[in-house]
N, C-alpha and C positions, 0 to 999 in steps of 0.2 A: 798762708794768712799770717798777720803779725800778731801775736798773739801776747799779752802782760802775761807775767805769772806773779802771784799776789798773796804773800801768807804772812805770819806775823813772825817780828822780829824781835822786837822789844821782851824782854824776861829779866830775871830778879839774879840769872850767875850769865857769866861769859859762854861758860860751857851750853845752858839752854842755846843764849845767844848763838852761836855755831851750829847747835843741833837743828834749828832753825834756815839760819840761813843756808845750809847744805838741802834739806827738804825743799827749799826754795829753786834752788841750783837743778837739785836732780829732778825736779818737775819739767823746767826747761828743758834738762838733757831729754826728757821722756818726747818735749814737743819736737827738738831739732830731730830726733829718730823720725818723727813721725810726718817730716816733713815742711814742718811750720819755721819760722823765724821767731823765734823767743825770745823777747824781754823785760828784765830785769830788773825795776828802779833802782831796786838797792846796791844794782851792781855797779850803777851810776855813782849812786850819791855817797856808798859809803869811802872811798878812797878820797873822794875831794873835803867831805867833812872832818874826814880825819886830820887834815892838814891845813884847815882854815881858822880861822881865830873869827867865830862866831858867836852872839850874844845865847841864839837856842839853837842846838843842832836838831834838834826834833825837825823843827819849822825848815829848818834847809835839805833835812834829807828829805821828807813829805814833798817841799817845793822840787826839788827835782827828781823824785819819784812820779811825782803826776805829771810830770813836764815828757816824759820818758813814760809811760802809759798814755798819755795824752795821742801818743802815736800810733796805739795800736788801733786792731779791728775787732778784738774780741780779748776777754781774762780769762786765764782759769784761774778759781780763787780753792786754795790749800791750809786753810784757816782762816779763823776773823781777828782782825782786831781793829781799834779805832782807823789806822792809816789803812787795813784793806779794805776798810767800807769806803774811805773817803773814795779808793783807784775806784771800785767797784762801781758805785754812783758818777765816776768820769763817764767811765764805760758803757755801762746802762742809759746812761743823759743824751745817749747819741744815736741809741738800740742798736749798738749791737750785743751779740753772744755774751753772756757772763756763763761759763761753766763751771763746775763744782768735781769733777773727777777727767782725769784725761780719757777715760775710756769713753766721755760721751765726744770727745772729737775727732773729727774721719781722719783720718791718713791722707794725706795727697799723694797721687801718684806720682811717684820720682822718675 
């Protein structure tokens, strides 16, 4: 299953920032273990935001954050914050899975 992984990023030091997005990361590594195909909006959107001369980076990473969830079949969500509600409600809008701990998702057999 292709599965979003969805937690917050946004914080008030760089350092949160990172601590963040590695919880983000190692949620995925937990899904790729378990069989699933993991992703990542932000793995998307932050390298191209970085390098673009944009009026709000908020609005472009969110934009293709959900453009990149938009593809999946199911979230797991590992925090809240305004942009993991918006992935969550993609998600939800469509019913499938939103999950809240990787233990509530099966394994597929490899």
């Amino acid at each position: 299953m292709i599965i979003g992984v969805a937690g917050p990023y946004s914080a008030a030091t760089q350092e949160q920032r990172d601590k963040n997005f590695e919880a983000i990361n190692m949620a995925a590594a937990r899904l790729l273990e378990k069989g699933h195909i993991p992703l990542v909006g932000l793995n998307a959107a932050l390298p191209v935001v970085k390098h673009a001369n944009v009026p709000d980076s908020y609005k472009a990473i969110m934009d293709i954050s959900l453009s990149v969830i938009d593809k999946c079949e199911a979230i797991l969500v590992i925090g809240e914050s305004a942009g993991v509600q918006k992935e969550k409600e993609l998600v939800s809008s469509k019913g499938f899975p939103v999950y809240y701990s990787i233990d509530e998702i099966p394994a597929l057999i490899l």
